[in-house]
C-alpha atoms as a printed R data frame, in Angstrom:
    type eleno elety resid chain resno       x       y       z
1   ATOM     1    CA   UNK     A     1  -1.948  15.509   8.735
2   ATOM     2    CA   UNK     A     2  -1.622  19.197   8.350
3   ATOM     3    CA   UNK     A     3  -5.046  19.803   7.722
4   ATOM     4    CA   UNK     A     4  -5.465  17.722  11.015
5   ATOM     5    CA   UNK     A     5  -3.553  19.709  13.118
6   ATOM     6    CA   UNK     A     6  -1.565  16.396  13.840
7   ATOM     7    CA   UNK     A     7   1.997  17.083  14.690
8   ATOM     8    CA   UNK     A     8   4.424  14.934  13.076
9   ATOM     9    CA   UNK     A     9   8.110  14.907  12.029
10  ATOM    10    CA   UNK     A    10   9.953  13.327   8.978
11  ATOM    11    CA   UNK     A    11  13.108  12.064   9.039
12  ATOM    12    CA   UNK     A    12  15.960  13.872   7.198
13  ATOM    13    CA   UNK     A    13  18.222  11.230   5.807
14  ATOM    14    CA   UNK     A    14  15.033   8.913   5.396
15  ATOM    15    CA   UNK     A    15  16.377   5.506   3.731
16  ATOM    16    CA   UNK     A    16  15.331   2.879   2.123
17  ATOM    17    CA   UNK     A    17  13.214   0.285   5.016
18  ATOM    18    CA   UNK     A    18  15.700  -2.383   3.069
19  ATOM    19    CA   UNK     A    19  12.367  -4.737   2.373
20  ATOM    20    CA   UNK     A    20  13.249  -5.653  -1.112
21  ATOM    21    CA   UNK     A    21  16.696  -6.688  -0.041
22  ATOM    22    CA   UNK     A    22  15.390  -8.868   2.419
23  ATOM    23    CA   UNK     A    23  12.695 -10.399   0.270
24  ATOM    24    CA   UNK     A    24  14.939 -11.264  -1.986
25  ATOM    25    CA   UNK     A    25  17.439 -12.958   0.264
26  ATOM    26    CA   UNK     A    26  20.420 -10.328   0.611
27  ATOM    27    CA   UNK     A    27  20.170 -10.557   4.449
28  ATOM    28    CA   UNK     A    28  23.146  -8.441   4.595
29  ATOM    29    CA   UNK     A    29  22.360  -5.193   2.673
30  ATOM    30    CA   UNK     A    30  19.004  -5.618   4.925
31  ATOM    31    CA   UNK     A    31  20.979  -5.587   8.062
32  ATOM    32    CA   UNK     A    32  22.495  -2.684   6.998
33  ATOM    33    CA   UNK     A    33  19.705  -0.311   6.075
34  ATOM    34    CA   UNK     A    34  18.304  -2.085   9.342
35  ATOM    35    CA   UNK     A    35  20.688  -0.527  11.732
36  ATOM    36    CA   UNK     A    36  21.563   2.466  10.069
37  ATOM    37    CA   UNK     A    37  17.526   3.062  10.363
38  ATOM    38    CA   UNK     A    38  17.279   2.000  13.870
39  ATOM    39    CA   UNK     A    39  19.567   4.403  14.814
40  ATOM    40    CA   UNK     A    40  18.333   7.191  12.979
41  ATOM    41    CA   UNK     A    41  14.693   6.647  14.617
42  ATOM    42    CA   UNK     A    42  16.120   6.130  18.005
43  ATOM    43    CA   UNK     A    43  17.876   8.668  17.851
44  ATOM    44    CA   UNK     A    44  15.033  10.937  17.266
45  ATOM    45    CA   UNK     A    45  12.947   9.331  19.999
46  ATOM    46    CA   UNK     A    46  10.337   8.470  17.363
47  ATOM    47    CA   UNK     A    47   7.415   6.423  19.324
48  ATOM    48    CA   UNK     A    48   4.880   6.380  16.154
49  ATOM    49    CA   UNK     A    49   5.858   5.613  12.216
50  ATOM    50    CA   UNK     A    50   3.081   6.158   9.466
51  ATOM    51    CA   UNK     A    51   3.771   5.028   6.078
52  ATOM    52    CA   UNK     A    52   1.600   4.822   3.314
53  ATOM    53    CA   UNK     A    53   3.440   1.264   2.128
54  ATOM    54    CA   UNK     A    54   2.159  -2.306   3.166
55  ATOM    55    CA   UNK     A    55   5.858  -3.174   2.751
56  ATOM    56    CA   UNK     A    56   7.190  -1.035   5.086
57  ATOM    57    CA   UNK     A    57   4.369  -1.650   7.473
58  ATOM    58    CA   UNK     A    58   5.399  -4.958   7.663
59  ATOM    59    CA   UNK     A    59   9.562  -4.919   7.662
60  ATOM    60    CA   UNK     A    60   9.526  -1.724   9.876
61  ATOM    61    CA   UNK     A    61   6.755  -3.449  12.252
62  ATOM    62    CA   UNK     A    62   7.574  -7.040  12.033
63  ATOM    63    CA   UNK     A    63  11.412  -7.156  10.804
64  ATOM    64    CA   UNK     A    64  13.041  -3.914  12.352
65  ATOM    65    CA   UNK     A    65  10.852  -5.121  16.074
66  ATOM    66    CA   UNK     A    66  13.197  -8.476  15.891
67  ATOM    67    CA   UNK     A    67  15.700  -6.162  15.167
68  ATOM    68    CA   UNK     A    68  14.864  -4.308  19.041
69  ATOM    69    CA   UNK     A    69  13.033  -1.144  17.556
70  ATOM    70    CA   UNK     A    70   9.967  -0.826  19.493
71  ATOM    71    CA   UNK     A    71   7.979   1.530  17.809
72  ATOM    72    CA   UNK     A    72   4.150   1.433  17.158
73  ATOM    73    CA   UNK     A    73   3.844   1.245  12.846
74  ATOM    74    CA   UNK     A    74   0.388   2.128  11.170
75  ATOM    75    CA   UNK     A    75  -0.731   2.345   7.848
76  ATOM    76    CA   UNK     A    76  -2.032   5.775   6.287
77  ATOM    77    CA   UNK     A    77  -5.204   3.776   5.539
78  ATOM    78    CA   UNK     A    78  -6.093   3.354   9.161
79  ATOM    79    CA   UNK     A    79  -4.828   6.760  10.097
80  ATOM    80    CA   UNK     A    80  -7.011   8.605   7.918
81  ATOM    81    CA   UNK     A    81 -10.433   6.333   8.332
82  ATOM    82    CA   UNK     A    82 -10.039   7.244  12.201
83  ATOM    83    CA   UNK     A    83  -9.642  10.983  11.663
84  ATOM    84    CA   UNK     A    84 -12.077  11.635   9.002
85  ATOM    85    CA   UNK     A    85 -14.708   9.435  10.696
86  ATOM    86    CA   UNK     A    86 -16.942  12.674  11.186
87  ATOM    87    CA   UNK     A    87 -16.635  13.554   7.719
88  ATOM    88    CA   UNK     A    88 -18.989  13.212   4.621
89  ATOM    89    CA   UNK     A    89 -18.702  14.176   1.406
90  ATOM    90    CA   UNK     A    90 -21.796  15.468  -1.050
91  ATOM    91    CA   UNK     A    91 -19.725  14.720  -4.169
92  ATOM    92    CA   UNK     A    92 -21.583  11.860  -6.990
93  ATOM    93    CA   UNK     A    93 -21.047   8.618  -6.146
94  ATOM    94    CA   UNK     A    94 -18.306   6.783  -8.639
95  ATOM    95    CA   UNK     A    95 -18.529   3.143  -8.897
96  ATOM    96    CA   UNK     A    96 -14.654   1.861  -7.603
97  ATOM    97    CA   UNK     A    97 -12.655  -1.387  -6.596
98  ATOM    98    CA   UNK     A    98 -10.066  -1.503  -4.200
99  ATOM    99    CA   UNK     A    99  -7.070  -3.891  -4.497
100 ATOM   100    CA   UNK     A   100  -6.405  -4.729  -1.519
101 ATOM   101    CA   UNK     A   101  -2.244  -4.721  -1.234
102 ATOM   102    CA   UNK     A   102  -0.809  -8.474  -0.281
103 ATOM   103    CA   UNK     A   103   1.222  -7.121   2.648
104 ATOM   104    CA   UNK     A   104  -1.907  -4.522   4.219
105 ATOM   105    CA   UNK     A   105  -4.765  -7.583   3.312
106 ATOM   106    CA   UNK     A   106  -3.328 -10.866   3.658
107 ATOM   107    CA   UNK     A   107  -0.493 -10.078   6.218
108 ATOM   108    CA   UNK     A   108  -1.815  -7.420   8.191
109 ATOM   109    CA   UNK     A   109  -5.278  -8.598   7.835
110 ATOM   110    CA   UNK     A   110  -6.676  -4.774   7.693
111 ATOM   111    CA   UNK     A   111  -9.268  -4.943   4.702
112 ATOM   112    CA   UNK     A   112 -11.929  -2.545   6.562
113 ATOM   113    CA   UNK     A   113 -10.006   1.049   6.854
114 ATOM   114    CA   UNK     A   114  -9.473   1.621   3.380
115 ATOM   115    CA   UNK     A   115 -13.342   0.487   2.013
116 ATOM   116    CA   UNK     A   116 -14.662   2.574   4.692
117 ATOM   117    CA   UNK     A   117 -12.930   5.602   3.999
118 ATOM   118    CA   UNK     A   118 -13.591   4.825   0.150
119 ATOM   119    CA   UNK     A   119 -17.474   4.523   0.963
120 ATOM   120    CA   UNK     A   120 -17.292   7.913   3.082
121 ATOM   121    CA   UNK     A   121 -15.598   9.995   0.281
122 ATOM   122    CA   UNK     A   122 -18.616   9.039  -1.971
123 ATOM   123    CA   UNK     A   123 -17.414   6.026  -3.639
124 ATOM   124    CA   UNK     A   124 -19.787   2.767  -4.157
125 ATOM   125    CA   UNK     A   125 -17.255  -0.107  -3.511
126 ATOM   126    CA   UNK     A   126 -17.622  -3.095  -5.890
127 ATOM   127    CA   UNK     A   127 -15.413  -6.091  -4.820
128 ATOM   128    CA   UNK     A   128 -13.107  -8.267  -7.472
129 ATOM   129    CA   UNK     A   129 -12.821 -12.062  -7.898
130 ATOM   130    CA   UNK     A   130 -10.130 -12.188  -5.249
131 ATOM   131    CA   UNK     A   131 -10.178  -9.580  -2.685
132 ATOM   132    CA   UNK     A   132 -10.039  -9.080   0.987
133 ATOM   133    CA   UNK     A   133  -7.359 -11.968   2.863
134 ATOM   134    CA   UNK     A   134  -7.703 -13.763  -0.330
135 ATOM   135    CA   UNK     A   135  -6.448 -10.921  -2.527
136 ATOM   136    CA   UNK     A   136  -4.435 -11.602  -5.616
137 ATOM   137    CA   UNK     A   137  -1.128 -10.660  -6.077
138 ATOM   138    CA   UNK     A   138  -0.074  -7.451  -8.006
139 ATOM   139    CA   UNK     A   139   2.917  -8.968  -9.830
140 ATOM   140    CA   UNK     A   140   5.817  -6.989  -7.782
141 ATOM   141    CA   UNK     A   141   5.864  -9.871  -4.724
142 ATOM   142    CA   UNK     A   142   9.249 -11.317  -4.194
143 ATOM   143    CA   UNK     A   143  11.444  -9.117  -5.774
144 ATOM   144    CA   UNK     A   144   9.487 -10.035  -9.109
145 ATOM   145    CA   UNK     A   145   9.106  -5.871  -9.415
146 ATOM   146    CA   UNK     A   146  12.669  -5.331 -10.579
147 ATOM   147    CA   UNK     A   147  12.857  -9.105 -12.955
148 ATOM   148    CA   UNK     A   148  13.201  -8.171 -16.764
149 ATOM   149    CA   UNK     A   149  10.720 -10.882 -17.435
150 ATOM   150    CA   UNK     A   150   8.286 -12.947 -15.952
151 ATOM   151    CA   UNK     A   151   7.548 -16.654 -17.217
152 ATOM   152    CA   UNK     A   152   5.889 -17.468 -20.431
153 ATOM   153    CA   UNK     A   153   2.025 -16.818 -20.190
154 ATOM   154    CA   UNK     A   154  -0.576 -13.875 -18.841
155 ATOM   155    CA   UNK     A   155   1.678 -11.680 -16.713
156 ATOM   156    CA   UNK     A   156   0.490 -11.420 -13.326
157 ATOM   157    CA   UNK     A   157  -0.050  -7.680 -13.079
158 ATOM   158    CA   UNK     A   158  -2.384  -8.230 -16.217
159 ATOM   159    CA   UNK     A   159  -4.643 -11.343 -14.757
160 ATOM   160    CA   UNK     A   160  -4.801  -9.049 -12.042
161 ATOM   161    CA   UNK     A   161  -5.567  -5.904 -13.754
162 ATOM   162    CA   UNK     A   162  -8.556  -8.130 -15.377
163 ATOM   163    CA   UNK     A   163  -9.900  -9.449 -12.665
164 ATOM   164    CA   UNK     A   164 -10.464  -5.769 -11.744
165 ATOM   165    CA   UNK     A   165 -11.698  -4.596 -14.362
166 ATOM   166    CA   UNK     A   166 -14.172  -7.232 -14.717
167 ATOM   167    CA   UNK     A   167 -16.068  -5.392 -11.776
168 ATOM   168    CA   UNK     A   168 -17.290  -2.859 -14.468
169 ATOM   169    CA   UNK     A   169 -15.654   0.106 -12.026
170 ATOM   170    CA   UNK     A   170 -14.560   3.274 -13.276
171 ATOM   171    CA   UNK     A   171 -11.774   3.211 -10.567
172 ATOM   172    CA   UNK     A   172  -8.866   1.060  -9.894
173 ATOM   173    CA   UNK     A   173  -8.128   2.207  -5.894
174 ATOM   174    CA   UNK     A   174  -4.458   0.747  -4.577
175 ATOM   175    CA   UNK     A   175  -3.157   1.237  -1.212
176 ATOM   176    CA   UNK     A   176   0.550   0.467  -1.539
177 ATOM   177    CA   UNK     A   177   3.487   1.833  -4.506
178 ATOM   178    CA   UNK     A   178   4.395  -1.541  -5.233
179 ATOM   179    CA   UNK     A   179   0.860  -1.960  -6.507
180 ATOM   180    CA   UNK     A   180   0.875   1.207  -8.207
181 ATOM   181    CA   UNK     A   181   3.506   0.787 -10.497
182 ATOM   182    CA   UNK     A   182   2.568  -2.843 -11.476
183 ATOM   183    CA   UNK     A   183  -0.920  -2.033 -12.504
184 ATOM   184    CA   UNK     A   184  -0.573   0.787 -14.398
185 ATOM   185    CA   UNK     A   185   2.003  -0.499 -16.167
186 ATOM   186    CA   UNK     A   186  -0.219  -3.388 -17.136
187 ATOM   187    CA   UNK     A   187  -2.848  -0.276 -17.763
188 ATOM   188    CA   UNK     A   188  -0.623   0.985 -20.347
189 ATOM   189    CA   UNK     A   189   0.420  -2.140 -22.018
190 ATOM   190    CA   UNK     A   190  -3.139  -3.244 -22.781
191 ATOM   191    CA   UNK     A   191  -4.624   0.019 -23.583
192 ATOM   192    CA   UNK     A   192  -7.196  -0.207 -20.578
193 ATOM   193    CA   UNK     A   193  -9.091   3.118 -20.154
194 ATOM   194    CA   UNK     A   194  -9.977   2.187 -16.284
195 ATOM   195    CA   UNK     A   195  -8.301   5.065 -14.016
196 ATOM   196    CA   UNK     A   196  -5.836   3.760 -11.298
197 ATOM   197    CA   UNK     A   197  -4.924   6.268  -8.520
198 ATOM   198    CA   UNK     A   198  -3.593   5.449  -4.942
199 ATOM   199    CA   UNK     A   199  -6.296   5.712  -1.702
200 ATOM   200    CA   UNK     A   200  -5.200   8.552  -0.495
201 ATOM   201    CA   UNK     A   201  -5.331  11.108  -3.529
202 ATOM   202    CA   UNK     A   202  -8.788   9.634  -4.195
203 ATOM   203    CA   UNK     A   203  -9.738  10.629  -0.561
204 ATOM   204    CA   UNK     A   204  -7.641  14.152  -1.188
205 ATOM   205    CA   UNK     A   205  -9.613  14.949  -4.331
């Protein structure tokens, strides 16, 4: 945004958006973070919110609007494929997929931004079994991010990491923390060699 010249603020008592709360049924710690949020933003006279987290994109622009917080919510994806959309980069060409996040793909239905701004920083975009509005889960969905254990059987962050890797890409691209954090843990657990970085350091580097 800096190197943009786009003028922009960040809050500073910044909380949590209370999603996992609310995904996981405690409607009351939600309500909290909720209002304590609202009024925090309002209070600012904030009119625009960018976040670089599917999850947030939806409870902030979904959740918090039911809530009376009308404020336009955007995903960094978008953001950055409409102000780089005069760029080009002369860097080689490495052979990626992109997981498209449950909440930014399925919900949102925005599967475009991120493969065009993948393609325009030099990547060639390969697609996995399951991608686009039929993406596959990461694993984290439903609060299953903080369970000790899932059930018995190929964790879902693994089937997932597979049907990735199965592309033959050098490049695991995710849009979304939640995402992050599940796949490279399953990276680590089974040894995988395949790099996993978020979209926007890929389009930084």
């Amino acid at each position: 945004l800096r190197a943009r010249g786009v003028r922009f603020g960040v809050l500073r008592s910044e909380r949590c958006t209370g999603d996992a709360a609310k995904r996981t049924g405690n409607e009351f710690v939600f309500r909290e973070l909720a209002g304590q949020n609202i009024g925090d933003l309002s209070a600012a006279g904030v009119r625009k919110i960018v976040t670089s987290c599917p999850h947030c994109l939806k409870t902030l622009g979904h959740d918090y609007r039911m809530l009376g917080l009308d404020v336009e919510v955007e995903h960094s994806a978008t953001l950055v494929e409409r102000l780089t959309r005069d760029d080009r980069t002369d860097v080689p060409s490495a052979r990626v997929v992109f997981h498209d996040p449950c909440y930014l793909g399925r919900y949102a239905g925005e599967t475009g931004a991120p493969r065009r701004l993948l393609t325009r920083f030099g990547a060639q975009v390969t697609e996995a079994e399951r991608h686009g509005r039929d993406t596959f889960c990461c694993g984290a969905g439903g609060g299953l991010l903080f369970a000790d254990k899932e059930e018995e059987g190929t964790r879902i962050s693994q089937e997932r990491l597979d049907q990735l890797t199965a592309t033959g890409a050098d490049t695991i691209v995710v849009g979304c923390p939640f995402c992050s954090i599940m796949l490279r843990g399953a990276r680590a657990s089974s040894n995988s060699t395949v790099e996993c970085v978020d979209l926007m350091t890929y389009v930084d580097a």
